[in-house]
C-alpha positions as CSV (number, residue, x, y, z in Angstrom):
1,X,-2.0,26.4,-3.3
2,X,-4.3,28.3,-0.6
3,X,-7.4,30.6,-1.2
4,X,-6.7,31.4,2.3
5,X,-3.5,33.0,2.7
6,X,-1.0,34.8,1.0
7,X,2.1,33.4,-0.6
8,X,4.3,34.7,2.4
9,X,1.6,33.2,4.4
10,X,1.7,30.0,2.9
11,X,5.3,29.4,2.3
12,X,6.9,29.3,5.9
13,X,9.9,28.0,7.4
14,X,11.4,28.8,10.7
15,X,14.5,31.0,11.1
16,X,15.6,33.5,9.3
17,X,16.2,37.2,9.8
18,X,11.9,37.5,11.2
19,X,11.8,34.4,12.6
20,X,8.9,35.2,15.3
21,X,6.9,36.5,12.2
22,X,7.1,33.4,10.5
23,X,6.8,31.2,13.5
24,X,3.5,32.7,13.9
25,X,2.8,32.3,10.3
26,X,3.7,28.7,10.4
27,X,1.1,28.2,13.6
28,X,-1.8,30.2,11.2
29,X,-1.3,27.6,8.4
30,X,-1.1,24.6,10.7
31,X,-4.2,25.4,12.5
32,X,-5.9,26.1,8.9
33,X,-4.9,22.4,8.3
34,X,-6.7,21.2,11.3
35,X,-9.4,23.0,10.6
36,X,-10.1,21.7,7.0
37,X,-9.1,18.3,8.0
38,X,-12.5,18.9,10.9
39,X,-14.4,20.3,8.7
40,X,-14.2,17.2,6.4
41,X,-14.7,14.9,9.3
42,X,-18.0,16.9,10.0
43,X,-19.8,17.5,6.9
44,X,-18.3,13.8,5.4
45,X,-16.6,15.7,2.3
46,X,-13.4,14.2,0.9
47,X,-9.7,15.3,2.1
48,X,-6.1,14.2,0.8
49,X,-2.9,15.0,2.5
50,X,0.5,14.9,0.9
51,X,3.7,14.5,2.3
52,X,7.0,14.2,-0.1
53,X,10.4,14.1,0.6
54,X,13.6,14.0,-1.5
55,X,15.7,10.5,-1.8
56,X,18.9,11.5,-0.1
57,X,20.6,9.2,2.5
58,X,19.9,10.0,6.0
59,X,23.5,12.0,6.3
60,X,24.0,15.1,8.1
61,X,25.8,16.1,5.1
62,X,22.9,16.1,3.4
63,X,20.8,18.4,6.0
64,X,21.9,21.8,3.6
65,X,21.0,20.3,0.9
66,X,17.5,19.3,1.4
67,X,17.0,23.3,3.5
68,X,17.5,24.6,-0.3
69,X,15.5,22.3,-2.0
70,X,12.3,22.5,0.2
71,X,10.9,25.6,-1.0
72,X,11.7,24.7,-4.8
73,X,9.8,21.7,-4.4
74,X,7.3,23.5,-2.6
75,X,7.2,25.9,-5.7
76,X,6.8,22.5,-7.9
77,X,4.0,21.4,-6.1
78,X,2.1,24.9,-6.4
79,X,2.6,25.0,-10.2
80,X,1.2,21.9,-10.8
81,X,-1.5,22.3,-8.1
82,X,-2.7,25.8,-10.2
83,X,-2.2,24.1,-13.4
84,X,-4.6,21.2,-12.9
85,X,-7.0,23.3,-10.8
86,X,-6.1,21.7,-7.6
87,X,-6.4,24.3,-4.4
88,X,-5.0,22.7,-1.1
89,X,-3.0,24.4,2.3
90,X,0.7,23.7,2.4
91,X,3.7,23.9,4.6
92,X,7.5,23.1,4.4
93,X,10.2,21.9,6.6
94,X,13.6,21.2,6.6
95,X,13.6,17.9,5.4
96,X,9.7,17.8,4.0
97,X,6.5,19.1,2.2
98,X,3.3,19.0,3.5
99,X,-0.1,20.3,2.1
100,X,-3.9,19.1,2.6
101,X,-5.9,19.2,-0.3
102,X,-10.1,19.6,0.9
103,X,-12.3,18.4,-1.9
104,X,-10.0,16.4,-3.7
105,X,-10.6,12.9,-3.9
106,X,-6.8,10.6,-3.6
107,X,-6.9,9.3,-7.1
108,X,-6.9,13.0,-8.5
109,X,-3.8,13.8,-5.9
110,X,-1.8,10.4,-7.0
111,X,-2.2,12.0,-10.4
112,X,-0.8,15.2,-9.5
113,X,1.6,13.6,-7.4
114,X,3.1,11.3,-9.8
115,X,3.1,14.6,-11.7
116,X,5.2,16.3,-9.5
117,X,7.9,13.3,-9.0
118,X,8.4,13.5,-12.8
119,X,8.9,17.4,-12.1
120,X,11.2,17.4,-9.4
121,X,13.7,15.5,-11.5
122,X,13.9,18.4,-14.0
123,X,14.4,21.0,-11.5
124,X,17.5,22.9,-13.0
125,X,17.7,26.3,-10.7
126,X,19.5,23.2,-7.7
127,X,22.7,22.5,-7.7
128,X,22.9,18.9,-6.9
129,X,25.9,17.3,-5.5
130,X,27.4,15.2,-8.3
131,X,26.7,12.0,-5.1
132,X,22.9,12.2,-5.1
133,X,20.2,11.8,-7.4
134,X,17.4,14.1,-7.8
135,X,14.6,12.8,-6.8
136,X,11.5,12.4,-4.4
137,X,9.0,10.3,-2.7
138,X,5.5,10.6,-2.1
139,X,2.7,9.7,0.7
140,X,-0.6,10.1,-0.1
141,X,-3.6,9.2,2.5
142,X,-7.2,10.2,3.0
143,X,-10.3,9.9,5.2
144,X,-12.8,8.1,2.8
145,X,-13.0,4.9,5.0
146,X,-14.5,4.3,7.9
147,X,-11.6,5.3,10.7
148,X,-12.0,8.3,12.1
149,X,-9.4,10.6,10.9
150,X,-7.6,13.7,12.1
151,X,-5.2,15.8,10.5
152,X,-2.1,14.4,13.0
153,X,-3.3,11.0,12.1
154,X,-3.8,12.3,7.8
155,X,-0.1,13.0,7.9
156,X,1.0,10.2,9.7
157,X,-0.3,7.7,7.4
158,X,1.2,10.1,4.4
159,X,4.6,10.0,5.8
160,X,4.3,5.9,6.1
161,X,3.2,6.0,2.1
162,X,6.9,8.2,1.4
163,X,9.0,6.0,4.1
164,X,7.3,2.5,2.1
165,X,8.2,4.8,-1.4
166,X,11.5,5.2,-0.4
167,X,12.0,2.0,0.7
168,X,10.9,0.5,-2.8
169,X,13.2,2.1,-4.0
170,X,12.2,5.8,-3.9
171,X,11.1,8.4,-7.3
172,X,7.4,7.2,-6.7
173,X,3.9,7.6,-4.9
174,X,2.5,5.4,-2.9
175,X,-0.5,5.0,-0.7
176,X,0.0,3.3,2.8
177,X,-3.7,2.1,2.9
178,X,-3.6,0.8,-0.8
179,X,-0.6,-1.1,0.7
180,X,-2.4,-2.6,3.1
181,X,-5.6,-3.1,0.7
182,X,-2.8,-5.4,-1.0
183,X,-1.8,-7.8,1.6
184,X,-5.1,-8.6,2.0
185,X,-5.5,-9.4,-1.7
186,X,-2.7,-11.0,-1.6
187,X,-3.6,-13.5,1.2
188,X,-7.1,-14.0,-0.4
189,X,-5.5,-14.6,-3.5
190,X,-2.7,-17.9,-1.5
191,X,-5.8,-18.9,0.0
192,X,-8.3,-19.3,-3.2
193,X,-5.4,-20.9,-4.9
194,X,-4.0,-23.3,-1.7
195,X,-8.1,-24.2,-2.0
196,X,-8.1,-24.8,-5.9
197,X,-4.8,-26.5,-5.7
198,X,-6.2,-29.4,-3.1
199,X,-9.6,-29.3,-5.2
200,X,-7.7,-30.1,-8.6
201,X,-5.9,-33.0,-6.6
202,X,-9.3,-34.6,-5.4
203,X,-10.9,-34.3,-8.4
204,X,-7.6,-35.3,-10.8
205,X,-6.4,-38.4,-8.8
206,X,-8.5,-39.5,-6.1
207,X,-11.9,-39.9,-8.2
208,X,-10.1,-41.3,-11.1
209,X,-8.5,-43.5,-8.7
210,X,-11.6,-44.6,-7.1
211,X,-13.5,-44.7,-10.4
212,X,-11.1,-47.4,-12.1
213,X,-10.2,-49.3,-8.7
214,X,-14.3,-49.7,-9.1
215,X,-14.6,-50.3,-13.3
216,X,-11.6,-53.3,-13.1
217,X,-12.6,-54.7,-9.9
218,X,-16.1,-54.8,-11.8
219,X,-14.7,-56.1,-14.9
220,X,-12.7,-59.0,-12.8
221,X,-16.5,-59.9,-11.0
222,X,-17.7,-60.5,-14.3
223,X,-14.6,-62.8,-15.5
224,X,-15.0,-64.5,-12.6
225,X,-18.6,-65.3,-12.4
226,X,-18.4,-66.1,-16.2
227,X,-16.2,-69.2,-14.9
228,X,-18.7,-70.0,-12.3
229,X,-20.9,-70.6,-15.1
230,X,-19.4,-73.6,-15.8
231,X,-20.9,-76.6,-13.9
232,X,-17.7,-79.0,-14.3
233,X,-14.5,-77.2,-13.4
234,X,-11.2,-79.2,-14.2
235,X,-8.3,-78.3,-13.0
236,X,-7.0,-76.8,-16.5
237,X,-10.3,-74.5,-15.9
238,X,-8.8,-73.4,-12.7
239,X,-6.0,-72.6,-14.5
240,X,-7.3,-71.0,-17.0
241,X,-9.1,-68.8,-14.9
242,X,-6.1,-67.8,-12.6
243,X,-4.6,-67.2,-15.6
244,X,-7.5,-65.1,-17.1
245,X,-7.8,-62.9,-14.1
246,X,-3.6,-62.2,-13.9
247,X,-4.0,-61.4,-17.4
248,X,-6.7,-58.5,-16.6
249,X,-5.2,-57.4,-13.9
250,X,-1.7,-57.0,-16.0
251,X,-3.7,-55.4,-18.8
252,X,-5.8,-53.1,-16.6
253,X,-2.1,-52.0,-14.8
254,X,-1.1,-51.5,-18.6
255,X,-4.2,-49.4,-19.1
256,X,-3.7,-47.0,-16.2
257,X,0.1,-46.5,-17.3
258,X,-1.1,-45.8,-20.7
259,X,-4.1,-43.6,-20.4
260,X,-4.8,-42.8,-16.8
261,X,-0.6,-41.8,-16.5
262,X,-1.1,-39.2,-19.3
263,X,-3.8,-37.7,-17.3
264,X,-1.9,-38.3,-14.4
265,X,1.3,-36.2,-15.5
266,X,-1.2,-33.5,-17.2
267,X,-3.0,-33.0,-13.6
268,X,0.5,-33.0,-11.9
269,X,1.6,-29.6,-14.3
270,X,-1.2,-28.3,-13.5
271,X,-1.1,-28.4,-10.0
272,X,2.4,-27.4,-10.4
273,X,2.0,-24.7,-12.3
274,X,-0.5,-23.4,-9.5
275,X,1.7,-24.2,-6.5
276,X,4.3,-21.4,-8.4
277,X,1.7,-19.3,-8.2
278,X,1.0,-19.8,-4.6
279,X,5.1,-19.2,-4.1
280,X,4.6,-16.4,-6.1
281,X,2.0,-14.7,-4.5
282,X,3.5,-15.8,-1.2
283,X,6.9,-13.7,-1.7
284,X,5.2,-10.8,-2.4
285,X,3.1,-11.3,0.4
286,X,6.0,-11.6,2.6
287,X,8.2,-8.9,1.1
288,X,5.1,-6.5,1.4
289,X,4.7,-7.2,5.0
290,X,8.6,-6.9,6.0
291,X,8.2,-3.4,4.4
292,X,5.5,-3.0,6.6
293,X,7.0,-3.9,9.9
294,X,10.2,-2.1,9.0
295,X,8.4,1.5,8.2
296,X,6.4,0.6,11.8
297,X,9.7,0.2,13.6
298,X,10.3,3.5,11.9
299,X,7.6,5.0,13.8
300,X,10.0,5.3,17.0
301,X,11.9,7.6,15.1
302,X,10.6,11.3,15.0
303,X,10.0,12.1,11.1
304,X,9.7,15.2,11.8
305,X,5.9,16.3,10.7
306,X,3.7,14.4,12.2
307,X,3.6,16.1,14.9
308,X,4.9,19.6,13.9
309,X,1.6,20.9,15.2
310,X,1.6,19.6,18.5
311,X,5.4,20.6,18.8
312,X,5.2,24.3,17.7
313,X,1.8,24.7,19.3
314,X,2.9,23.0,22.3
315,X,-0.6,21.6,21.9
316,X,-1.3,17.9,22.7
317,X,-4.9,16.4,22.7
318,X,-3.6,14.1,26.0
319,X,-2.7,17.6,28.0
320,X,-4.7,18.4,31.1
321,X,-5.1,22.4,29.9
322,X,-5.6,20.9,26.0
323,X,-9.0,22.5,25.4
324,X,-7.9,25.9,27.1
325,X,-4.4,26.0,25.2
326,X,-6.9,25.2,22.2
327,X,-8.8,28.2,22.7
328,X,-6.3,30.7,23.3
329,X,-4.6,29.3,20.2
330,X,-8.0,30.2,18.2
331,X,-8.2,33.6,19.8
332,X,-4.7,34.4,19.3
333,X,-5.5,33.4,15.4
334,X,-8.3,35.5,15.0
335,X,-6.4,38.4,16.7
336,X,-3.6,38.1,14.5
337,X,-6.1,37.9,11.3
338,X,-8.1,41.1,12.9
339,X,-4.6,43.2,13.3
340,X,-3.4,42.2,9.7
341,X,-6.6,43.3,8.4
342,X,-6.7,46.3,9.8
343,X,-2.8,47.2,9.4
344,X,-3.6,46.3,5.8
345,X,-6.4,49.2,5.6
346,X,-4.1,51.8,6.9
């Protein structure tokens, strides 16, 4: 996956029978991730970050399980990386994969990470425990918008794309900004049809309404003042004219039943075939957003990699002695580099 460091390098995990060797090399890698993820911040190039996990309950039982499968998947993830041309920095953990990809834009890393979910399901060199199902979730974020981004913060967001994965039900990618880019479509999309629903009703029954209260109590005027007319009014003409004007009013009640119901009952399908959108559109607005506040309670629990730098560095921006630790980390780096380089040469 790297340009930068060997495969023994690259693939680290702590423990094992050099485990200060490979501490070390896990601190090289990580700071190689921060770097990249600055460099992008400061020349404005693009940067994806990938965090995946495998599907399996949240059971100690589990915990050897997911120790042997970490590198394999690892070892997926670098095929398919090499075999679309996609160079990136990668560590794993216990429990999860994480690799930064400079120069690669997310929708190229979605495609190589829905890629590598179909993958994982075919690994055949794991035994899997005839419980569980192979397979794996994937967070993919990104600094192309305008929040300023750092790599803690890059894998953060990655690691709420794989918890909302998982939650939906796991064996998929997701994006935790695109989710977020969705409720707000989603509550533009209630809102234009809340807006079109009370428009349709205006214009389907309170201007028809108004329009024949004004045509029959027009046409009744004229009746009337067609009476009026006539210069010697008996009392059958009284009559008569009471009689005329119940008759239009019947007939014009007739009328409305007739012609204005039909458009009536047509307007009323309407509107209810657009108030089921609204519902709709309003339960996945709501089931998005409990997703949402469930993965952020989820933040009080430690996943684990979001702050694997900090943790192994013992390097935290909020320190008082954070920019002399950060120093010494560089010069220790470099030092380590300088002695490999010139052990190699020997």
């Amino acid at each position: 996956m790297t340009a930068h460091a060997t495969e023994e390098q690259l693939i680290t995990q702590p423990g094992g029978p050099d485990s200060a060797r490979q501490r070390l090399s896990t601190q090289q890698m990580l700071h190689l991730m921060r770097l990249e993820a600055e460099r992008a911040l400061k020349h404005g190039y693009p940067i994806s970050c990938l965090v995946m996990g495998l599907d399996t309950p949240e059971d100690s039982a589990n915990d050897d399980f997911q120790k042997i499968a970490m590198p394999l998947l690892f070892k997926e993830l670098k095929s398919i990386s090499f075999a679309r041309d996609v160079r990136g920095l990668g560590i794993w953990t216990e429990a999860l994969v994480v690799g930064v990809f400079p120069h690669v834009d997310p929708e190229a890393l979605v495609e190589l990470a829905e890629r590598l979910v179909r993958s994982v399901r075919n690994i055949d060199s794991l035994e899997v425990p005839e419980d569980l199902e192979l397979t794996a979730s994937i967070g993919i974020s990104h600094n192309l918008h305008s929040d300023e981004k750092s790599f803690e913060i890059l894998v953060e967001e990655a690691e709420t794309g794989m918890a909302l994965a998982r939650s939906g039900g796991g064996d998929r990618v997701t994006q935790a900004r695109e989710v977020e880019r969705e409720l707000d479509r989603l509550r533009e999309a209630v809102e234009q049809q809340l807006a079109e629903i009370t428009q349709f009703q205006e214009k389907a029954f309170g201007d028809v309404e108004d329009r024949d209260e004004i045509w029959a109590n027009q046409l009744i005027d004229k009746v009337i003042d067609l009476f009026r007319r006539e210069s010697e009014k008996s009392e059958g003409l009284f009559r008569v004219e009471k009689e005329v004007i119940a008759l239009l009013q019947y007939e014009i009640g007739v009328w409305r039943e007739s012609s204005g119901g039909k458009e009536v009952v047509e307007s009323q399908s309407t509107i209810e075939k657009l108030e089921r959108r609204v519902t709709k559109l309003t339960d996945s607005l709501g089931l998005t957003e409990t997703e949402l506040v469930r993965v952020a309670r989820m933040k009080n629990i430690d996943l684990g990699v979001a702050s694997i730098y900090g943790s192994v560095q013992g390097l935290k921006s909020d320190s008082e002695d954070f920019e002399q630790k950060k120093e010494m980390l560089k010069n220790l780096f470099e030092a380590n580099l300088a002695l490999r380089e010139e052990t190699a040469s020997r």
